[in-house]
C-alpha positions as CSV (number, residue, x, y, z in Angstrom):
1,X,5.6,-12.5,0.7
2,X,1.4,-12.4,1.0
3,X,1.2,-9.6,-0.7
4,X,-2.8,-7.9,-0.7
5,X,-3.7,-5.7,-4.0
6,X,-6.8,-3.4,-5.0
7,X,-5.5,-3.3,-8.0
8,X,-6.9,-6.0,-10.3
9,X,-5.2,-5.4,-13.8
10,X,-5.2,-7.9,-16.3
11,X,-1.7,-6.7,-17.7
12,X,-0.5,-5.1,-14.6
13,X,-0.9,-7.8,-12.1
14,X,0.0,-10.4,-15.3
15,X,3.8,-9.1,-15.6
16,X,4.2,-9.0,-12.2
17,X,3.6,-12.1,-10.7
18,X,5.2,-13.6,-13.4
19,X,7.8,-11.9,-12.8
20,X,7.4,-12.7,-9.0
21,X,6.8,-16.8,-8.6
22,X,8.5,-16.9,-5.1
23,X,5.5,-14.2,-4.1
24,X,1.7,-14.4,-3.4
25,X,-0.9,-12.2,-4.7
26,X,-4.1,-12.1,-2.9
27,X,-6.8,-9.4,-5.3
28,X,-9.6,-8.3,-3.4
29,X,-12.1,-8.7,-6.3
30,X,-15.4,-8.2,-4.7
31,X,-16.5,-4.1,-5.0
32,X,-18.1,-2.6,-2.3
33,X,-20.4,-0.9,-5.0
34,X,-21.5,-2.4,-8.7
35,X,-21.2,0.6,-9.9
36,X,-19.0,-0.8,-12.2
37,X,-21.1,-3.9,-13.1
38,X,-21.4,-3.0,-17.1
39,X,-18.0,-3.8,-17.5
40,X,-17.0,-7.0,-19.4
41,X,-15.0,-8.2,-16.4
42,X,-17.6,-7.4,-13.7
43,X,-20.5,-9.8,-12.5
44,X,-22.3,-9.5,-9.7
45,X,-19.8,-6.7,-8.2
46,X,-17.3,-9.1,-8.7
47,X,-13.9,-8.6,-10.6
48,X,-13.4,-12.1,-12.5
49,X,-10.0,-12.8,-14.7
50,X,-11.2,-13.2,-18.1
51,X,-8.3,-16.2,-18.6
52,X,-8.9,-15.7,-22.9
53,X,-6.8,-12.0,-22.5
54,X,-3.9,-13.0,-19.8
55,X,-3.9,-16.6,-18.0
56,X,-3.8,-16.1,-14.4
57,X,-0.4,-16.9,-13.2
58,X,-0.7,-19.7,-9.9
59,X,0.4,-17.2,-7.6
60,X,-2.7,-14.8,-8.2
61,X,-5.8,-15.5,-6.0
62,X,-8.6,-14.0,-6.1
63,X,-10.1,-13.5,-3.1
64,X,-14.0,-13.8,-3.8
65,X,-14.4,-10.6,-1.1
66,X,-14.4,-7.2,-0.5
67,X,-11.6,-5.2,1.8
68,X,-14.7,-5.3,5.0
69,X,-14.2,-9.1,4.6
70,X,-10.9,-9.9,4.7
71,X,-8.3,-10.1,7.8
72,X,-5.5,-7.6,7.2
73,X,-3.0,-10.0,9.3
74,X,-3.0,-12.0,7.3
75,X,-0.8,-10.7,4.6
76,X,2.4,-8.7,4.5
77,X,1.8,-5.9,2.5
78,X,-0.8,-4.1,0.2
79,X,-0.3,-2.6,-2.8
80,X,-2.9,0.3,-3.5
81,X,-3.8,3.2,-6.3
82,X,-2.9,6.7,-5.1
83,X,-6.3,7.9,-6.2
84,X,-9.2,9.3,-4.2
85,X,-10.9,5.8,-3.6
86,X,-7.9,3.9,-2.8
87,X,-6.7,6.5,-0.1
88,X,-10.3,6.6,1.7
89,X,-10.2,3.1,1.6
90,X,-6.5,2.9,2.9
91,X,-7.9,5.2,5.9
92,X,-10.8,3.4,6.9
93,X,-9.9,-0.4,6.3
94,X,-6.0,-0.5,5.7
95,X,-4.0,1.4,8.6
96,X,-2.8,-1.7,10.0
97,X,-0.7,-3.0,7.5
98,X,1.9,-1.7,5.7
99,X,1.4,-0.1,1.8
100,X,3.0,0.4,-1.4
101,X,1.5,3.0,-3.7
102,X,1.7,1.8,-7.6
103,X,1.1,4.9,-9.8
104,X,-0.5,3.8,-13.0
105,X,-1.8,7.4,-15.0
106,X,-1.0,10.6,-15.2
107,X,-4.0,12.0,-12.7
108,X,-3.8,15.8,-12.7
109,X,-6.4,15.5,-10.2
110,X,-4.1,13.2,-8.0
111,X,-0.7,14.8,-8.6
112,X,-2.7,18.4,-7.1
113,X,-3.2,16.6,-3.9
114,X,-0.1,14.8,-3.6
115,X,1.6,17.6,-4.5
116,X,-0.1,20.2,-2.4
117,X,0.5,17.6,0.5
118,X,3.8,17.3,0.0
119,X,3.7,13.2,-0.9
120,X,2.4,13.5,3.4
121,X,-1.1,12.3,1.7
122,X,0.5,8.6,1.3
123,X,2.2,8.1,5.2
124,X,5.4,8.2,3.8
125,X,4.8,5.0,2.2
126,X,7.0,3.9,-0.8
127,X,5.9,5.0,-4.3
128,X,6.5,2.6,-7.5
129,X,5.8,4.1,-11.1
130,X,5.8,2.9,-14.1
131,X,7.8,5.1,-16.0
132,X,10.2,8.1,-15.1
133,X,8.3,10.4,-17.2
134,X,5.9,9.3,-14.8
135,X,7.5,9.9,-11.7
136,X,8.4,13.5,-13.2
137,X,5.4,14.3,-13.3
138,X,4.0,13.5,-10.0
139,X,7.3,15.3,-8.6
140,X,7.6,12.5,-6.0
141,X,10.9,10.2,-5.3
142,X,10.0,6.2,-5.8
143,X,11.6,3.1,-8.1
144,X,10.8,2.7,-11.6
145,X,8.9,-0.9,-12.3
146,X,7.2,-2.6,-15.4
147,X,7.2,-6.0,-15.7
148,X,7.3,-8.7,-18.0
149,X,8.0,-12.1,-18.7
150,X,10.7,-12.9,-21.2
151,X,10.2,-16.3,-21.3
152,X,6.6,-15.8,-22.7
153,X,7.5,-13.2,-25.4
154,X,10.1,-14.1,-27.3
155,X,11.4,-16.2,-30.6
156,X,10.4,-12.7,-32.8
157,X,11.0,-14.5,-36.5
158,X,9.2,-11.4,-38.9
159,X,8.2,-13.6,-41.7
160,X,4.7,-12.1,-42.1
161,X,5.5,-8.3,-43.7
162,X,2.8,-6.8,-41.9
163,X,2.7,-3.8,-39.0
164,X,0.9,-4.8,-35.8
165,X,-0.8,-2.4,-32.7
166,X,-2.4,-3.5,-29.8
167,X,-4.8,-1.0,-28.3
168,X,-7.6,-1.8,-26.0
169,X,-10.9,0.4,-25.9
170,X,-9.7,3.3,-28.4
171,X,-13.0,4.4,-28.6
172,X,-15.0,6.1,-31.3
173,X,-13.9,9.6,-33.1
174,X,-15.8,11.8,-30.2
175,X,-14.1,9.8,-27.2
176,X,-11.1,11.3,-25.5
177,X,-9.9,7.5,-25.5
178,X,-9.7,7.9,-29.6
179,X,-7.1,11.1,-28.7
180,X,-5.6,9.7,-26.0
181,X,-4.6,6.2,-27.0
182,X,-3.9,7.7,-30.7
183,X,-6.6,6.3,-32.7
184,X,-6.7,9.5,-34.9
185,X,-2.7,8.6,-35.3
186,X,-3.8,5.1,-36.5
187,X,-6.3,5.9,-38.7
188,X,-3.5,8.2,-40.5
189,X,-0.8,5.2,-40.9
190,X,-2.8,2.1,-41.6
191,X,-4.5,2.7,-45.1
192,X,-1.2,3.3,-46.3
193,X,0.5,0.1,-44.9
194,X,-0.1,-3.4,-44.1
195,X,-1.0,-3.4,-40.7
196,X,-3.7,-5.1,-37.9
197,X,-5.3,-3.8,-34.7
198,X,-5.4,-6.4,-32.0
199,X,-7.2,-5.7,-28.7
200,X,-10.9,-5.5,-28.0
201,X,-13.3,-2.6,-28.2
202,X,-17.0,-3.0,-26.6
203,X,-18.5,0.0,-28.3
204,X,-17.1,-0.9,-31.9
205,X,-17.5,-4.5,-31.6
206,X,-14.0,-5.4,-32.0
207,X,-13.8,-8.9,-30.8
208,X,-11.2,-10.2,-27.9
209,X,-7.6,-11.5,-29.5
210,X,-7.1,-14.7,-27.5
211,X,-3.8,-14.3,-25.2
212,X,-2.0,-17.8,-27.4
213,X,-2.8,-16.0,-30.8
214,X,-1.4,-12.3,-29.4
215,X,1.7,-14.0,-28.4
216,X,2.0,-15.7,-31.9
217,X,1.0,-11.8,-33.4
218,X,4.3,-10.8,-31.8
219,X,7.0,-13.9,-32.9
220,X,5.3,-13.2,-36.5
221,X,4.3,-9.9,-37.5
222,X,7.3,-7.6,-38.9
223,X,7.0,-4.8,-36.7
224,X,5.3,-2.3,-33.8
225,X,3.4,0.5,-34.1
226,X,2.6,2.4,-31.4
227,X,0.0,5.5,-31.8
228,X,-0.1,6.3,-28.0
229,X,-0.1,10.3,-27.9
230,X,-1.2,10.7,-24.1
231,X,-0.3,7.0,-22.8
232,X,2.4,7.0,-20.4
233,X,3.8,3.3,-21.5
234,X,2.0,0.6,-22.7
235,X,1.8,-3.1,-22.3
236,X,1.8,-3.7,-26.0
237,X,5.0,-1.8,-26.5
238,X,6.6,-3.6,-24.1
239,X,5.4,-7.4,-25.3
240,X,6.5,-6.4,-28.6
241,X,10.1,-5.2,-27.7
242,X,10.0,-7.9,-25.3
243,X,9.9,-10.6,-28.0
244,X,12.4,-8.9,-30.2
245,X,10.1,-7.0,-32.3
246,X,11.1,-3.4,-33.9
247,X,8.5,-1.0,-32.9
248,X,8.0,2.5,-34.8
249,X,6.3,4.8,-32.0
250,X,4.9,8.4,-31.9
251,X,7.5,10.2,-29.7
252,X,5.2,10.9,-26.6
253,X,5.8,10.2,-22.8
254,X,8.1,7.8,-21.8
255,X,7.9,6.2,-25.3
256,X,10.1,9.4,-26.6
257,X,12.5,8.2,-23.4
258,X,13.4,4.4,-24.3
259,X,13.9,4.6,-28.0
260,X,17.0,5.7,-29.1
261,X,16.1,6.6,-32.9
262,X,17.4,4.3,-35.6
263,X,18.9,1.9,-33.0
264,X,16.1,0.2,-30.5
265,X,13.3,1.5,-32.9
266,X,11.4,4.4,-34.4
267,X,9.9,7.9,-33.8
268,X,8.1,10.9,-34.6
269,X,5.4,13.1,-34.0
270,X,4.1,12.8,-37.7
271,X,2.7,10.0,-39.2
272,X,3.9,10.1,-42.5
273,X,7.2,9.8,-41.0
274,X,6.0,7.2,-38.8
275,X,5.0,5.3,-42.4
276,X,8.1,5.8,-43.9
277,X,9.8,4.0,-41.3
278,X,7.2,1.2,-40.9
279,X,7.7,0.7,-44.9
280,X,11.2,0.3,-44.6
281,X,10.7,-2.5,-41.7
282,X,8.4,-4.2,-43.8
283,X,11.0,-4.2,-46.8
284,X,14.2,-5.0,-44.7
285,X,14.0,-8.0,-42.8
286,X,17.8,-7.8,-41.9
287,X,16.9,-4.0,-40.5
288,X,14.1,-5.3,-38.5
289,X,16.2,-7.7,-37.0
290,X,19.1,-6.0,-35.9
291,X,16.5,-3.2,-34.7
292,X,14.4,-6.4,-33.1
293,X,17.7,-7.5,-31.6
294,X,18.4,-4.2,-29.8
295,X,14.8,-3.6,-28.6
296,X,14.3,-6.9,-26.7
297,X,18.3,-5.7,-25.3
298,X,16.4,-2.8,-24.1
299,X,12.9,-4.7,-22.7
300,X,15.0,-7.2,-20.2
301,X,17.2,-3.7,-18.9
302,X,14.2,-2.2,-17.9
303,X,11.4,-4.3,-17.4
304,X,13.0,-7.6,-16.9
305,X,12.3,-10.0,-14.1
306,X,15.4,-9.5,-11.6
307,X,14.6,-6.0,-12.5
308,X,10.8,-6.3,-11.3
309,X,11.5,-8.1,-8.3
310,X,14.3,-5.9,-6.6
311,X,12.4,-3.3,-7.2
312,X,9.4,-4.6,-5.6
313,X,11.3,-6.7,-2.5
314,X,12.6,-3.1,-2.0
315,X,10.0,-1.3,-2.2
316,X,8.2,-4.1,0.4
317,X,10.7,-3.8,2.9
318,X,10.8,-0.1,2.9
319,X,7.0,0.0,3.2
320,X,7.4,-2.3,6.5
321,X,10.4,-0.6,7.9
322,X,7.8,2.7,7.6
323,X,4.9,1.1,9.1
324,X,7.0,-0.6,12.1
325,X,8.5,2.7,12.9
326,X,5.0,4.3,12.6
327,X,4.1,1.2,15.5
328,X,6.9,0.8,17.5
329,X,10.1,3.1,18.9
330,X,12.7,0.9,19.4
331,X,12.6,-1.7,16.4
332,X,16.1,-2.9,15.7
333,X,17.2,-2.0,12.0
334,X,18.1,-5.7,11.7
335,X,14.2,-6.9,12.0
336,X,13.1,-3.9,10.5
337,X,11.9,-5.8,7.5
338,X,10.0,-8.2,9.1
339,X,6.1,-7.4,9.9
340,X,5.8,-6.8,13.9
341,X,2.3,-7.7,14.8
342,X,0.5,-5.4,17.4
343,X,0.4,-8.1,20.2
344,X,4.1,-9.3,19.9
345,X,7.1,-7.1,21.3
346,X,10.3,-7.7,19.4
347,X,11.7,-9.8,22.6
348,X,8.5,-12.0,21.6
349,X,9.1,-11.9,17.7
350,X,13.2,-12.5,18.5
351,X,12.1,-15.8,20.8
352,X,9.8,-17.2,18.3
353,X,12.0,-17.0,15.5
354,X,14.6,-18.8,17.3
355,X,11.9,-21.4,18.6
356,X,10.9,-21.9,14.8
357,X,14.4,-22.5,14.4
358,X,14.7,-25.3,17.0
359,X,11.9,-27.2,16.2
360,X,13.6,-27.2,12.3
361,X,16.5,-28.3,13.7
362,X,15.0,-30.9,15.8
363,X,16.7,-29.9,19.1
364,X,15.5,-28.4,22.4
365,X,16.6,-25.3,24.6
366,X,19.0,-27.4,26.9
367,X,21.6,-27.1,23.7
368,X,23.8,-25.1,21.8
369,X,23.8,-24.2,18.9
370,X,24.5,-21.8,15.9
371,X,22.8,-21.6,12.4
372,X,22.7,-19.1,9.9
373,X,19.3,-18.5,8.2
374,X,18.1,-16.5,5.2
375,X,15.3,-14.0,5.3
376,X,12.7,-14.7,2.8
377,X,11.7,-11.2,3.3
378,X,15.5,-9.3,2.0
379,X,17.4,-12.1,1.2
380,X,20.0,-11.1,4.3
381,X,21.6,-13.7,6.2
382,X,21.0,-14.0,9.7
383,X,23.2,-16.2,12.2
384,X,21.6,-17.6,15.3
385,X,22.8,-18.4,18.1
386,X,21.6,-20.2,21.3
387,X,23.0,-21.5,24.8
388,X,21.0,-22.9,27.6
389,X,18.0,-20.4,27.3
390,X,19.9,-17.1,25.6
391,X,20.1,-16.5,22.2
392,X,20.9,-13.9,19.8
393,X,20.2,-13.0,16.5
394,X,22.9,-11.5,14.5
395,X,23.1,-9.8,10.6
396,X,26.1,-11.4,9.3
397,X,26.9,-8.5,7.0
398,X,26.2,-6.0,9.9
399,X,27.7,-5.8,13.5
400,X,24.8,-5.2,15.0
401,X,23.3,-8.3,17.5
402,X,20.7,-8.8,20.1
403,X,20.5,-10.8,23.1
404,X,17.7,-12.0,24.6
405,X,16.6,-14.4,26.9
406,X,13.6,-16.0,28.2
């Protein structure tokens, strides 16, 4: 699918198209405002891919232009914040196309609205998270989705005895980013073990870990730390349990959720615990291992590929079956996943997908013939069916079919 985000996230958008190669991702990365300009990865109100944190997977494009600029037929689906902007911008620019709201924080701001709307705020449009914890606390039904790719982090070996965190923009003693991301509950644990920050900070000066040496950080280093207090998941956490590394974490959010103490990893609210454990790691490379083992055993059940893309593919074809209903009464189920455009009726859309079909075959309207095709869309399989000038289109694990002819 062409799928159309407003979401350009280094890690985010990353993990998922690498877990996605069979889909396209078109980022709008030109802002209608600069307010944003001071930020590393903003030039000239546009949002460039700085290639030394996460190489840009093939099937990411960036656009070079804003959401006024672009033609909305032209893709199958957006994916868009549920935050103030993203909504305004969904009701001004993006009505005619069908949406998939990714939650990425825990907005009190935006789970008042939703709430008080009733989830009526978002068209009734499908909702992915990325965490249940999540999810709980926005109150709202949707699929669970964080994704990585396993091929990339893997081969955990442990030979260096030393504790490893990745934390982006933890921010200085007096930032809520030093409290939220847990930099108070780092600078408790690592003057008492071997350990090393990776990430970048623009206030402290802490340079940019190139994306080949993070990748070599997690096949080497012994063991995770993760200091997160008010972080719903992180990408580091998952990298690093990805690649079969142990991680000790403090036992907040959906952290707390997917380790199972003493058997995927670590946790506790207090650090000197959260040394303890980290000591032991760094002692114990048979521990670390087996812990290692079970971690990346967790990473591919919940954030793996085939994970990632069902998820998504569902969440895609539930988004058009809303908007098609929203456009048109009488849309068979059958072609519900498919993207109607305003100026062809479903007779039209039927006729044209079995003209495709002829020219493929090579054949003309004066004969028969039967074929069964597979929807790139849902991965159903569809028989056709065509005699002098009728055809019909038929789900072969439904009993549902429609003539038509023209």
């Amino acid at each position: 699918m062409k799928v159309l985000s407003l979401k350009p996230h280094y890690g985010w958008m990353f993990g998922l198209a690498s877990s996605m190669p069979n889909d396209t991702f078109y980022v709008v990365n030109k802002m209608l405002t600069e307010t944003m300009s001071n930020d590393l990865a903003l030039s000239n109100g546009y949002w460039r891919w700085l290639r030394c944190i996460k190489p840009k997977p093939t099937n990411v494009k960036l656009l070079g232009k804003s959401i006024t600029e672009i033609d909305i037929d032209d893709y199958d689906v957006a994916i868009l914040i549920p935050d103030a902007g993203h909504v305004e911008l969904w009701k001004q620019y993006l009505m005619d196309i069908p949406i998939v709201w990714k939650f990425h924080l825990c907005n009190e701001g935006t789970r008042n609205v939703v709430k008080k709307s009733g989830g009526k705020i978002l068209g009734d449009y499908p909702c992915i998270f990325s965490a249940s914890s999540q999810r709980d606390f926005y109150g709202i039904d949707g699929v669970v989705a964080w994704s990585q790719n396993p091929e990339i982090y893997k081969n955990w070996s442990g030979e260096v005895k030393k504790a490893m965190w990745t934390c982006e923009r933890i921010g200085e003693p007096n930032d809520s980013r030093y409290t939220q991301r847990g930099g108070y509950i780092w600078d408790q644990i690592h003057p008492y073990v071997k350990a090393k920050r990776y990430g970048l900070d623009f206030r402290l000066g802490t340079p940019i870990t190139p994306f080949a040496e993070m990748v070599l950080a997690y096949r080497l280093n012994r063991c995770y730390v993760e200091c997160a207090t008010n972080t719903i998941l992180t990408d580091g956490l998952v990298e690093a349990m990805m690649s079969g590394m142990p991680p000790v974490v403090y036992a907040a959010w959906e952290m707390d959720r997917i380790i199972e103490h003493e058997v995927n990893g670590f946790k506790s609210v207090d650090p000197r615990e959260m040394i303890n454990y980290i000591s032991n790691l760094l002692e114990d490379h048979d521990l670390a291992k087996e812990i290692g083992r079970k971690a990346r055993e967790t990473a591919l059940k919940l954030w793996g590929p085939q994970v990632t893309e069902t998820a998504y593919h569902q969440a895609f074809i539930e988004a058009v079956n809303v908007f098609n209903r929203k456009k048109y009464k009488d849309v068979p189920e059958l072609l519900q996943v498919y993207r109607i455009k305003d100026d062809v009726s479903v007779n039209d859309f039927l006729f044209n997908m079995t003209q495709k079909k002829i020219e493929e075959l090579e054949t003309d309207f004066e004969k028969e013939f039967s074929s069964v095709v597979a929807c790139s869309h849902c991965l159903k399989q569809f028989e056709i069916k065509h005699s002098k000038g009728a055809h019909s289109i038929k789900a072969l694990d439904e009993s549902e079919s429609i003539e038509v002819e023209k």
